[in-house]
C-alpha positions in Angstrom: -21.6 -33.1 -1.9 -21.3 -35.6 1.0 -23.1 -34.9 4.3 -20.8 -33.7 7.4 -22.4 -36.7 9.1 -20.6 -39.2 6.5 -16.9 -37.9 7.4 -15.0 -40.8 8.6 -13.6 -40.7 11.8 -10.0 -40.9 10.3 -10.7 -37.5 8.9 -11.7 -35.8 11.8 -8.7 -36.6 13.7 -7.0 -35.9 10.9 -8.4 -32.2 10.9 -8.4 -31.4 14.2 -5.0 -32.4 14.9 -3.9 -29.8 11.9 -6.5 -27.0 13.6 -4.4 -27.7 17.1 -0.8 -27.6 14.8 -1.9 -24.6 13.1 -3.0 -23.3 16.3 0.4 -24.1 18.4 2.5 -22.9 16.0 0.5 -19.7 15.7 0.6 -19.1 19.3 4.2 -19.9 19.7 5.1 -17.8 17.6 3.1 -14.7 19.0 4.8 -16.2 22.6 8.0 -15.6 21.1 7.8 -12.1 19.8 6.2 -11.1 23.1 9.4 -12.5 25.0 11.6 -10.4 22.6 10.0 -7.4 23.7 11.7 -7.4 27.6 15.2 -7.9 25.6 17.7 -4.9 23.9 16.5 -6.3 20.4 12.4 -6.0 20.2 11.5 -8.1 17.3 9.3 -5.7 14.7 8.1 -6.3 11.4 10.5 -3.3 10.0 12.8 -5.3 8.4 10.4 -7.8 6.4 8.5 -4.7 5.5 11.2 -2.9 3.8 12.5 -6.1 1.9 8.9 -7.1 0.2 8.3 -7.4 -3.0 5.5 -7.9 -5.6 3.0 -5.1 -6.9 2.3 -4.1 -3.4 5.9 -3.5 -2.6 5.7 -0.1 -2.1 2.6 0.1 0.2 3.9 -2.5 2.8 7.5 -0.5 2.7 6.0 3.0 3.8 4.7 1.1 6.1 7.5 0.5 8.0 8.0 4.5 7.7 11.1 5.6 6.3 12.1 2.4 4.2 15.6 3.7 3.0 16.0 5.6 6.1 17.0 8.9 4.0 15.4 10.8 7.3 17.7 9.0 9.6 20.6 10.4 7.3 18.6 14.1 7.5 19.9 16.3 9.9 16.5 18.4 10.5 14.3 15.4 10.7 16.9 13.3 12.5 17.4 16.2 15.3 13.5 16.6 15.5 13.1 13.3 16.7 15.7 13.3 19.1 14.4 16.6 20.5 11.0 15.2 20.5 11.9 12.0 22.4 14.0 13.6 25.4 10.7 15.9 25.5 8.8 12.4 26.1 11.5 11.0 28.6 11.4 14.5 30.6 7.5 14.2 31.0 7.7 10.3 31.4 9.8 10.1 34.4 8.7 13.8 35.9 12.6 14.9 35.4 13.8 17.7 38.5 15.1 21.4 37.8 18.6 19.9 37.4 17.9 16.6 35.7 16.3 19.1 33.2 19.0 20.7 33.1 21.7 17.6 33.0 19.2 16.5 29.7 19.7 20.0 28.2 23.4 19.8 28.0 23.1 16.1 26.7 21.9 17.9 23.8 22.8 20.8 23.2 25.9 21.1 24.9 28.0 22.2 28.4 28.9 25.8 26.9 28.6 28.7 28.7 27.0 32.0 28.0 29.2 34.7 27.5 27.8 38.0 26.4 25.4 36.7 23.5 27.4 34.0 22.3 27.5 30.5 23.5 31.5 29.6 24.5 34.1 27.4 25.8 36.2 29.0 28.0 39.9 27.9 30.0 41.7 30.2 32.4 44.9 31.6 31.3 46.5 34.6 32.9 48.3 36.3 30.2 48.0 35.9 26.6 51.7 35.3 24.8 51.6 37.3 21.6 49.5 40.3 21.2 47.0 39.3 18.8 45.6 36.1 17.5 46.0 35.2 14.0 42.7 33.2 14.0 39.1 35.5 13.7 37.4 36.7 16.7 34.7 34.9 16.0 35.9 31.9 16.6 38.5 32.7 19.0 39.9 35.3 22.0 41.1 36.3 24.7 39.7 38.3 27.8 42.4 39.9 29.4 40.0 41.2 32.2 38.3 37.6 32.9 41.6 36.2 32.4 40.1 33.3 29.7 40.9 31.8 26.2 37.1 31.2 24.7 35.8 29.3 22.1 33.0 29.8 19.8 30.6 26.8 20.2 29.0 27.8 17.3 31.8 27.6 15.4 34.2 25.9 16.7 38.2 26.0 16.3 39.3 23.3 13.4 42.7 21.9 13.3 44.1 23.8 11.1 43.1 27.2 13.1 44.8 25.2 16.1 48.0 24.7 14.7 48.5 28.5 13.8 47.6 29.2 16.8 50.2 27.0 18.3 52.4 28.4 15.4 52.5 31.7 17.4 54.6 30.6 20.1 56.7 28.1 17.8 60.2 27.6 19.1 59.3 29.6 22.7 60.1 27.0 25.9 58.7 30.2 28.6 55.8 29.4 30.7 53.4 31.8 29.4 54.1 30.0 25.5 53.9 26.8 27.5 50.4 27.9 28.9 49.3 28.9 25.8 49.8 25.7 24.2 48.3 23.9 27.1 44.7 26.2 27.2 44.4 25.8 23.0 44.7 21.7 23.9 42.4 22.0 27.0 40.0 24.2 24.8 40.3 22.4 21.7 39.1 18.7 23.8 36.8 20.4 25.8 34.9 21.6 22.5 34.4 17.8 21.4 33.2 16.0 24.8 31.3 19.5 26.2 29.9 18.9 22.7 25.9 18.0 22.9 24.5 15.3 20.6 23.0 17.3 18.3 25.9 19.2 17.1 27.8 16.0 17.2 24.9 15.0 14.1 25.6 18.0 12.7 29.1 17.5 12.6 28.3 13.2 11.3 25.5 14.7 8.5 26.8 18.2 7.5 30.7 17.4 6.8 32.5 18.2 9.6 34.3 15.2 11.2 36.1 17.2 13.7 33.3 18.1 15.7 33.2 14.5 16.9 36.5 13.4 16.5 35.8 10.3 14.1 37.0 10.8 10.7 34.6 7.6 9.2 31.5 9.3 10.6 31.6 11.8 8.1 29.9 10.4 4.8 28.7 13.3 2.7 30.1 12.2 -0.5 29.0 8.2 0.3 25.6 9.8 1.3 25.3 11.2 -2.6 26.6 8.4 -3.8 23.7 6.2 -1.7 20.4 8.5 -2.8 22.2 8.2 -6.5 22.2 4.2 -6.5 19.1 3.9 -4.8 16.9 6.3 -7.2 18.4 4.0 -10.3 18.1 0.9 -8.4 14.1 1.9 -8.3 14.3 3.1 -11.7 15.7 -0.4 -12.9 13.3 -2.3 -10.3 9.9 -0.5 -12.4 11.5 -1.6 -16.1 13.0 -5.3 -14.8 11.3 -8.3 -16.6 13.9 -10.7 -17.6 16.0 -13.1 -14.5 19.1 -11.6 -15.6 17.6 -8.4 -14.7 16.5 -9.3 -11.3 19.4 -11.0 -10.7 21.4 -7.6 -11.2 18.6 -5.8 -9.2 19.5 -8.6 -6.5 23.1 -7.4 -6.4 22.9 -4.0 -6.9 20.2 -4.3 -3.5 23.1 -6.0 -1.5 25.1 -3.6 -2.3 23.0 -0.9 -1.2 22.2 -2.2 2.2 25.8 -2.5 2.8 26.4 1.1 1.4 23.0 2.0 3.8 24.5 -0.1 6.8 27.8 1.7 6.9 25.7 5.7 6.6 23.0 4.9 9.4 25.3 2.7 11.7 27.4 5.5 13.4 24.1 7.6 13.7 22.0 4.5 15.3 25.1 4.4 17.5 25.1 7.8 18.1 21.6 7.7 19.2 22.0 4.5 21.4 24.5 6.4 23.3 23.1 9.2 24.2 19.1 7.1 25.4 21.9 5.5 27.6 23.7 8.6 29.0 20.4 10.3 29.4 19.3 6.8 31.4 22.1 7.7 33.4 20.7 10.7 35.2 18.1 9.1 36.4 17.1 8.0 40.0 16.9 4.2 41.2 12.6 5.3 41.4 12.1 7.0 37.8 14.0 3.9 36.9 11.2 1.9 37.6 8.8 3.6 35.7 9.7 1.8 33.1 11.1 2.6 29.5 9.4 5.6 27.5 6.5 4.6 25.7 6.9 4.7 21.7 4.7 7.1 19.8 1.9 5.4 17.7 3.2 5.0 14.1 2.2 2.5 11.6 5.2 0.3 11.6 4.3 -0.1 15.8 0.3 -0.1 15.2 1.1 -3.1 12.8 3.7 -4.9 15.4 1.5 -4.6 17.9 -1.6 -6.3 15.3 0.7 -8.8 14.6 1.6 -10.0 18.1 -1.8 -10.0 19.1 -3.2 -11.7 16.2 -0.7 -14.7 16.0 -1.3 -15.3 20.3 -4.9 -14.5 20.3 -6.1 -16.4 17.4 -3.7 -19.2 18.0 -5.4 -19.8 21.4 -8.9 -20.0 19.5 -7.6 -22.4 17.1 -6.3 -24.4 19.8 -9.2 -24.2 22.5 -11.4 -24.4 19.3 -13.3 -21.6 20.4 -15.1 -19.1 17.6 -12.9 -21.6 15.5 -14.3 -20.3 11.9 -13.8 -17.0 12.6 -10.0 -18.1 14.0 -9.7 -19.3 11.4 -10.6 -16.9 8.4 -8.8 -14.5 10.8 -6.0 -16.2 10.6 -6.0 -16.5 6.3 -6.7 -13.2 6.2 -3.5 -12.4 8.1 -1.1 -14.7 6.7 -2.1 -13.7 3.1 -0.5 -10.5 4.2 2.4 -12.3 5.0 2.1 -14.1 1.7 1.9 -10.8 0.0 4.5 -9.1 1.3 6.8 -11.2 -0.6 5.1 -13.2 -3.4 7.1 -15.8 -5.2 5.8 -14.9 -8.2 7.5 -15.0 -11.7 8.4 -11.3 -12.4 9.6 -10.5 -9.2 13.0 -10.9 -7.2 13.6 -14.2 -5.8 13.1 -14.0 -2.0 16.3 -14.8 -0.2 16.9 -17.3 2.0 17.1 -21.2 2.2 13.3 -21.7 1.1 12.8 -22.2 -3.0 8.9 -21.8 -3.8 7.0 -20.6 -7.3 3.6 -19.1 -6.8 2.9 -21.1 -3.8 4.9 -21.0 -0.8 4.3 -22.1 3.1 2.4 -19.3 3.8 -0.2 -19.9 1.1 -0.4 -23.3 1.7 -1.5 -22.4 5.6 -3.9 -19.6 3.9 -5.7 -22.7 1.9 -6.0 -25.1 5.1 -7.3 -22.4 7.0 -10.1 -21.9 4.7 -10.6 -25.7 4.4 -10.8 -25.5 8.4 -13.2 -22.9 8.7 -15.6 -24.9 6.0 -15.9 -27.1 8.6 -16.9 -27.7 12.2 -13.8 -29.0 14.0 -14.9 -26.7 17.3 -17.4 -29.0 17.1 -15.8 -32.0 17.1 -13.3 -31.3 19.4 -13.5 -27.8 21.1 -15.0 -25.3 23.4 -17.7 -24.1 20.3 -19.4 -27.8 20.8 -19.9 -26.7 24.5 -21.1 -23.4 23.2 -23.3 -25.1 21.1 -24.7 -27.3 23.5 -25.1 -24.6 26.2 -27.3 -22.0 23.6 -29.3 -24.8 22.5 -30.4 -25.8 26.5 -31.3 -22.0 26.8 -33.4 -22.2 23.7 -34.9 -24.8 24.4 -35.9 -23.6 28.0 -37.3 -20.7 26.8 -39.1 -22.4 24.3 -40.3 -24.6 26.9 -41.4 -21.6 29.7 -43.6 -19.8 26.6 -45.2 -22.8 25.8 -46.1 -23.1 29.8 -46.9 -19.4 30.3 -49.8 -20.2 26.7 -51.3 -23.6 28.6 -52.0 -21.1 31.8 -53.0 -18.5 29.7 -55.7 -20.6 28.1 -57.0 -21.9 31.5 -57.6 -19.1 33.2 -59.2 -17.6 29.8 -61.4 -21.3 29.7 -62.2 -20.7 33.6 -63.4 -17.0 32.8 -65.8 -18.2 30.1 -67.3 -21.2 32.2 -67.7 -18.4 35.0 -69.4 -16.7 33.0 -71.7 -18.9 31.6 
């Protein structure tokens, strides 16, 4: 094996320059994710995660937590996040009594309490007929208050509406027209008084009326969607041959289409109600900034990744630490290489790039190694100053013990002669 020393100068260049590319593009990279993180779109690795592939496809994908988003489409778990994040924005920007309040009925509603049930209520002075033909439980009248309530509990459905209205069919008198006119004030007051959480129940448990939007209700798409994905994993444990794959291809289109379509009106859903809650704020909480995300995997491994593109693609391009940048740096972009493998057996991986076994990201795994075998810091790089700094230090205290022996010995020499 040749000597470092008998590298031609063509070579070094060579290597450093791909140390300072590797480097740069590295960084810029890092730069860039960083920049998305001020914007309405935060690049994370959640989407990559939940497309990989290989034997290891599975443990990158729960990862990303919730890789088929089945809890997004679970009421329970759904609402327990919500609930748990406007607990995080009360504490983060110190909300007042009615700001608290104002966040309460974002969620659950602007009902009133009467007697111990939660209602809707509209003032009419007499009631037309003298008994409704819907239950009590969902509906009456409080001749004493003077008020048509609601159940917000259960909530009047169309059908209950127009027998309502069927009560006064054919009248033209005031009190009929009044009638009419509190069932319609009631019956749209009981959809935007509505809080976000029974507007999910109503998306997720069948009930489109409760928020007014027929194509938000998906029950029997949702079956359809846990149904299709459990055989498309079935399928995906037993493929082997291309044709197979190539099914397992389509059939995953098909799902994230299916998927897009179930989560979109939820994602919405939650979108607007961050931004009405943003609304109650002052110009000062404002500034506080948004709320800070909960530590999960998906953002501990963002957060890795960010910091491990910028930070080692300075090293390799200062040249500082440069093996360890560099091994570093293999280390993580064999992750990256992992996550989706282009190896026979597998799905192809989409996209305008066509690789078998080896791939870009491989290929930047092997020149990193070669890199770190040898010393391009020291060629060209802050480790040559490094080097030449620790080995001035060694050398002066090499230099102050062998001083600190020659005066020893004297003064033991001048002691004996004394003596003698």
């Amino acid at each position: 094996m040749p000597e470092l020393s008998r590298i031609s100068l063509a070579a070094i260049i060579l290597l450093v320059v791909l140390r300072l590319a590797i480097g740069w593009q590295l960084l810029y990279e890092g730069l860039w994710k960083i920049d998305t993180l001020s914007t309405s779109k935060p690049w994370t690795s959640a989407g990559y995660l939940k497309n990989s592939v290989g034997p290891l496809r599975n443990t990158f994908r729960e990862v990303a937590g919730d890789p088929d988003e089945l809890g997004l489409l679970d009421y329970d778990t759904t609402a327990g996040n919500w609930i748990q994040w406007a607990t995080d924005f009360r504490d983060h920007f110190k909300l007042n009594e009615q700001q608290n309040g104002q966040l309460y009925r974002l969620l659950y509603g602007s009902q009133s309490k009467v007697g111990n049930r939660q209602a809707f209520a509209e003032a009419l002075n007499t009631l037309p007929v003298e008994k409704l033909n819907v239950s009590q439980e969902i509906i009456w009248y409080d001749a004493e208050a003077k008020r048509l309530y609601v159940n917000a509990e259960k909530f009047l459905q169309p059908d209950e509406k127009a027998k309502l209205e069927s009560l006064v069919a054919g009248r033209d008198d005031q009190e009929a027209a009044d009638f009419r006119r509190a069932l319609e004030r009631l019956y749209d007051r009981q959809k935007k008084g509505m809080g976000y959480l029974k507007k999910l129940a109503g998306a997720l448990k069948g009930n489109p009326e409760l928020i007014g939007n027929e194509d938000w209700q998906r029950l029997g798409k949702l079956d359809q969607y846990k149904r299709q994905l459990a055989e498309y994993n079935r399928d995906y444990a037993k493929a082997e041959t291309a044709f197979e794959w190539d099914h397992l291809q389509h059939t995953w289109t098909k799902l994230q289409a299916l998927r897009s379509e179930l989560t979109g009106p939820i994602k919405a859903m939650e979108a607007e109600m961050k931004e009405d809650a943003q609304a109650i704020l002052t110009t000062e909480q404002l500034a506080a900034g948004p709320v800070p995300e909960r530590w999960t995997p998906l953002k501990f491994t963002d957060i890795a990744t960010i910091t491990g593109l910028t930070g080692l693609g300075i090293l390799l391009l200062l040249g500082l630490f440069t093996r360890f940048a560099a091994v570093a740096a293999a280390f993580m972009l064999f992750n990256f290489y992992m996550a989706m493998p282009p190896w026979p057996g597998v799905p192809e991986i989409p996209g305008p790039e066509h690789s078998f076994i080896i791939n870009k990201n491989l290929i930047e795994v092997f020149a990193l190694l070669a890199l770190a075998a040898v010393p391009t810091g020291q060629w060209f790089g802050l480790d040559r100053l490094l080097g030449t700094f620790f080995r001035n230090w060694r050398s002066d205290g090499k230099s102050g013990s062998e001083l600190k022996s020659t005066i020893t010995t004297g003064n033991e020499a001048a002691v004996a002669t004394s003596a003698s």
